[in-house]
N, C-alpha and C positions, 0 to 999 in steps of 0.2 A: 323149466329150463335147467339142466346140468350143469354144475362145472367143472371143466378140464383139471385130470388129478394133476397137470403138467404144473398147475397153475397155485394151487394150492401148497401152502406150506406148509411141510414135512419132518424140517426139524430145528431146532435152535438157530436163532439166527449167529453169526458172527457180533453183530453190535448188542444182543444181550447178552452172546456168552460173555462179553468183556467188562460188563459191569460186576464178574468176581473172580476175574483176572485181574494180577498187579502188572501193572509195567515194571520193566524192568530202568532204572534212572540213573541219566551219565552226571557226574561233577557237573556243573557249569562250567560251561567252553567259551575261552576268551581268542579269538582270530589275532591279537597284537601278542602274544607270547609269542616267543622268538629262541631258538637256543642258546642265544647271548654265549657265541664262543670266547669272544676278548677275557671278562674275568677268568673262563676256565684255562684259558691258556699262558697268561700272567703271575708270577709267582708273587706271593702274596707277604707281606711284612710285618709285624706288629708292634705299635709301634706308642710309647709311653704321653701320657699325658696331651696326646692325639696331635705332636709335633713333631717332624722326622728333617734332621738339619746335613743337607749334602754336604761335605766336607771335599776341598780338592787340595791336587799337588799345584803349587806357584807357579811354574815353570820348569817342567821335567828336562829341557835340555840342558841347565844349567847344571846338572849331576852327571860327575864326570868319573868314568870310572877306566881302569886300566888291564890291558892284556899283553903283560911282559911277558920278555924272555928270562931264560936263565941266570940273568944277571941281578945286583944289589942294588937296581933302577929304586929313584924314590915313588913311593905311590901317590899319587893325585890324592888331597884332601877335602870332602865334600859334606853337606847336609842336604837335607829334604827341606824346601820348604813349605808352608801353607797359606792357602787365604787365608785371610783375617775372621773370616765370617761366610759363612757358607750358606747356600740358598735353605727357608726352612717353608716346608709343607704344611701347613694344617689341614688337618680332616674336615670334609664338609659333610654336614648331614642332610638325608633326603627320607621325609616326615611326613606320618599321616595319623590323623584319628578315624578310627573304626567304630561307630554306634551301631548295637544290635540290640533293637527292643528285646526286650525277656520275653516277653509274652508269643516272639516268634521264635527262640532259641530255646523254649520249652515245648512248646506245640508243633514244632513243625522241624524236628529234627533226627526224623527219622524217614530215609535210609541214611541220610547226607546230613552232617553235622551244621548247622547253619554259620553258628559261630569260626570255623574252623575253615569252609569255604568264603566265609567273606576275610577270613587271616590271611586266606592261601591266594585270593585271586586280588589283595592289594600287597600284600607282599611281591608278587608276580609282576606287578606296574612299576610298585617302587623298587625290581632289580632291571627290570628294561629301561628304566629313568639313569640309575646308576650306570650303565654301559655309556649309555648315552653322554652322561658327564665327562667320564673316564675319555670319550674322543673329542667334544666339545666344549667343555668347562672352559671358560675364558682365563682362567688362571692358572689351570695344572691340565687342562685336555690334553689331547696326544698333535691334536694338529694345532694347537696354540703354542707350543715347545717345539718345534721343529728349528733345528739353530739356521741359519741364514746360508751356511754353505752347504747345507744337506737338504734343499730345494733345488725340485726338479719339475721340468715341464716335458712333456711328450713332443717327441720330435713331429708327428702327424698326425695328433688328437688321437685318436683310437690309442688305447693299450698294446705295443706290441713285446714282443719278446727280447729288443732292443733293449728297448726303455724298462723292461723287470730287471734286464741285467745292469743297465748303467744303476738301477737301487742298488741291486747287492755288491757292486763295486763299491758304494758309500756306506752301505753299512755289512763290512765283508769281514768283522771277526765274529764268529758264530753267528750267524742269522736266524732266529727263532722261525717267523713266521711273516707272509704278506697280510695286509690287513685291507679290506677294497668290498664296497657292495655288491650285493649278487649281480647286480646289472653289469659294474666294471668286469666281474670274474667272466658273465658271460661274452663280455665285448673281446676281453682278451682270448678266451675259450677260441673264436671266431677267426679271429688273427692269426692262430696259430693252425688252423685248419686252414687255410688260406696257404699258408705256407707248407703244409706238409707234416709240421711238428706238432702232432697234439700229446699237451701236456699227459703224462702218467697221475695217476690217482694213489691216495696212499688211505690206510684207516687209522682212525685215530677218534678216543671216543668213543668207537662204536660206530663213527660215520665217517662218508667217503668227502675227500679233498682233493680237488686239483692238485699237482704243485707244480713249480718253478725249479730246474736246478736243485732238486729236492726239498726246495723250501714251499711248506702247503701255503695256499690264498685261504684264507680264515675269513667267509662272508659275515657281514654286518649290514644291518639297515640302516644304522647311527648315521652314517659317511652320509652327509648331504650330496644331493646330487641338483644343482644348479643349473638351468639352462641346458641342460642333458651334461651338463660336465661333473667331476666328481673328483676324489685323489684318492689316491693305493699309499699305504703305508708301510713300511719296511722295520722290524722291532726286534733289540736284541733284546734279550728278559734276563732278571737274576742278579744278586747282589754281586755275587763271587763274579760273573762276567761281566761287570760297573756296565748293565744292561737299565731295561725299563720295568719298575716295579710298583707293585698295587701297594698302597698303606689299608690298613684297617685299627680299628680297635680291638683289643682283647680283654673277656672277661665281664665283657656288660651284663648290667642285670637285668633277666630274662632274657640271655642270649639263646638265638636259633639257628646260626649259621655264621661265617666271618663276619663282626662287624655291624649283624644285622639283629635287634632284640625287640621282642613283645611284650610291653606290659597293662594287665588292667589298670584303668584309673578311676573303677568305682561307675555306681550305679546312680543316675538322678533320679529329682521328683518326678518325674515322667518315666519312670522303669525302663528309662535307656543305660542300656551298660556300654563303656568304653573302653578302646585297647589302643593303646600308643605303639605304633612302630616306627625303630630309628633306625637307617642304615647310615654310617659313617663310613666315609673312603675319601683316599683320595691316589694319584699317581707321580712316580718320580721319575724324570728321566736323567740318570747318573754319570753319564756323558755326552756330547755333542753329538758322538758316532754312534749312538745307539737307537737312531733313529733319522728316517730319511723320510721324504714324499715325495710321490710324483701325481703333479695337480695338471691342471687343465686336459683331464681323462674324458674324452667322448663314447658316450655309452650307445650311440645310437647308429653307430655308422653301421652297414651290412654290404654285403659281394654277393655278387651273383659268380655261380660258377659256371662253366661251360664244360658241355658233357662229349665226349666223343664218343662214337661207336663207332666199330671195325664190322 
C-alpha cells in the first residue's frame, strides 16, 4: 500500500516551530480604565497641613463707592467686610496595600516587571476611585455642592440645546467646561441633530470633544445614571476666576504624581513584600456661581427621522 506524498508531512509544523519562538507580551489590560478627564481639566492647589479654609466678602453691596464730577463732592466712606469663618476642606485619602510574594517578583519578572504592574494597575483603580469622589463625595463632591439656586431641571427630559444654554446663563463668567456621561453627551449629540445644529468638535489633549457655545462636554462614567436619567454639570475652574478647584498634598514621601505616593512597608515571615499607596484630594467650590446642574437628564429617548426623495 502507498502513501499519498499529498498526505505526508514535509515540514515543520507551526505548533513545534512555536515551542522556540517567544511571544511577544502586552502589560495587563484592565477594561475599567478610563481617561478620567475631570482631574486633567481642574486646576489643581496645594495645599498645607491637608486644610484649605474658603474665606468670603460679608456683603458686597454694602461697599459703596463713587463716580463724581468735577467738583469737591465728599467721597462715600467704606470697608470690606468678612465671614467670621469660612467653609474649611480636608483632604480625604483613598488607600491600598499592594502584597507581592518575592519569590514571584524574582522569577517571574521578566519581560514585565511584576512589582511595578501590580503599582501601576492599583494605582489606575485608586485614580478612577478619586474621580469618582471628586463628583460624588457626600461632603465636597461636585453634585453634593451645587448651591440651591443653580439647580436645573430639563424642560422635556432629553438634553436639549435649550437647556445647555439656560447652564451657561447660571454659570456665565468664564465657563470652563460641561461635565455629563457619554450616554448624556450622546442624547444631547441627538437633539441637536434633530434640530439641524450639530454641535462643532474641538481637540484638546490630543482628543476630540463636542462643544456647546464653545464650551467642550468633558465625558465621565462617575455621573450616575439612574432610571435612564443623569445630570450635566457646568464648572468654572481656577482660583484667580473664585472658580472650582482640586486640593491635593504636596511633597509626600514617595511621592508619584499630585497627591499620590508609594511606599514599601517591609517584607513578612511569608516573603510577602508590601507597598502602601496614598492618594489625598479633595475639591472646592469658591462661589455659588461657579457651578450649576441640570438633573433629571433622559438618556434614552431616540427620533426617527423621515427621509424624502425627489
Amino acid at each position: 500500500m502507498t502513501t499519498d506524498i499529498h498526505d505526508a508531512q514535509t515540514a515543520l509544523s507551526d505548533t513545534a516551530a512555536r515551542t522556540l519562538a517567544n511571544a511577544t507580551k502586552t502589560v495587563p489590560m484592565l477594561a475599567s480604565i478610563t481617561p478620567r478627564w475631570l482631574p486633567r481639566f481642574l486646576n489643581w492647589v496645594p495645599v498645607e497641613a491637608g486644610i484649605y479654609r474658603v474665606n468670603k466678602v460679608k456683603d458686597g453691596s454694602r461697599i459703596t463707592v463713587d463716580c463724581s464730577n468735577r467738583d469737591e463732592k465728599e467721597l462715600p466712606q467704606t470697608f470690606v467686610d468678612y465671614e467670621e469663618w469660612g467653609r474649611e476642606y480636608m483632604l480625604s485619602a483613598v488607600n491600598a496595600v499592594v502584597d507581592v510574594h518575592t519569590r514571584v517578583s524574582d522569577l517571574y519578572s521578566s519581560p514585565h516587571n511584576q512589582i511595578q504592574e501590580q503599582l501601576r494597575l492599583t494605582i489606575e483603580i485608586i485614580k478612577e476611585r478619586q474621580e469618582s469622589e471628586l463628583i460624588n463625595n457626600k461632603e465636597y463632591g461636585l453634585v453634593n455642592n451645587v448651591a440651591q439656586e443653580q439647580r436645573l431641571s430639563t424642560r422635556n427630559g432629553a438634553p436639549t440645546p435649550d437647556d445647555l444654554d439656560e447652564l451657561l446663563s447660571h454659570v456665565w463668567k468664564e465657563p470652563a467646561f460641561f461635565l455629563a456621561h457619554p450616554q448624556a453627551i450622546a442624547a444631547f449629540g441627538r437633539e441637536c441633530t434633530r434640530r439641524g445644529v450639530p454641535p462643532p468638535t474641538v481637540s484638546l489633549f490630543g482628543s476630540q470633544f463636542i462643544t456647546w457655545r464653545g464650551v467642550p462636554l468633558v465625558p465621565s462614567d462617575k455621573l450616575k445614571i439612574t432610571d435612564g436619567k443623569t445630570s450635566v454639570l457646568l464648572l468654572r475652574t481656577g482660583e484667580r476666576r473664585q472658580g472650582v478647584v482640586g486640593l491635593y498634598q504636596p511633597n509626600l514621601p514617595g511621592e508619584q504624581s499630585l497627591g499620590l505616593s508609594v511606599r514599601f512597608m517591609g517584607i513578612n515571615h511569608k516573603a510577602i513584600a508590601s507597598y502602601l499607596i496614598s492618594l489625598y484630594c479633595s475639591l472646592a467650590v469658591l462661589t455659588d456661581d461657579a457651578l450649576a446642574v441640570l438633573n433629571d437628564v433622559e438618556v434614552d429617548k431616540y427620533h426617527e427621522y423621515a427621509h424624502q426623495y425627489q
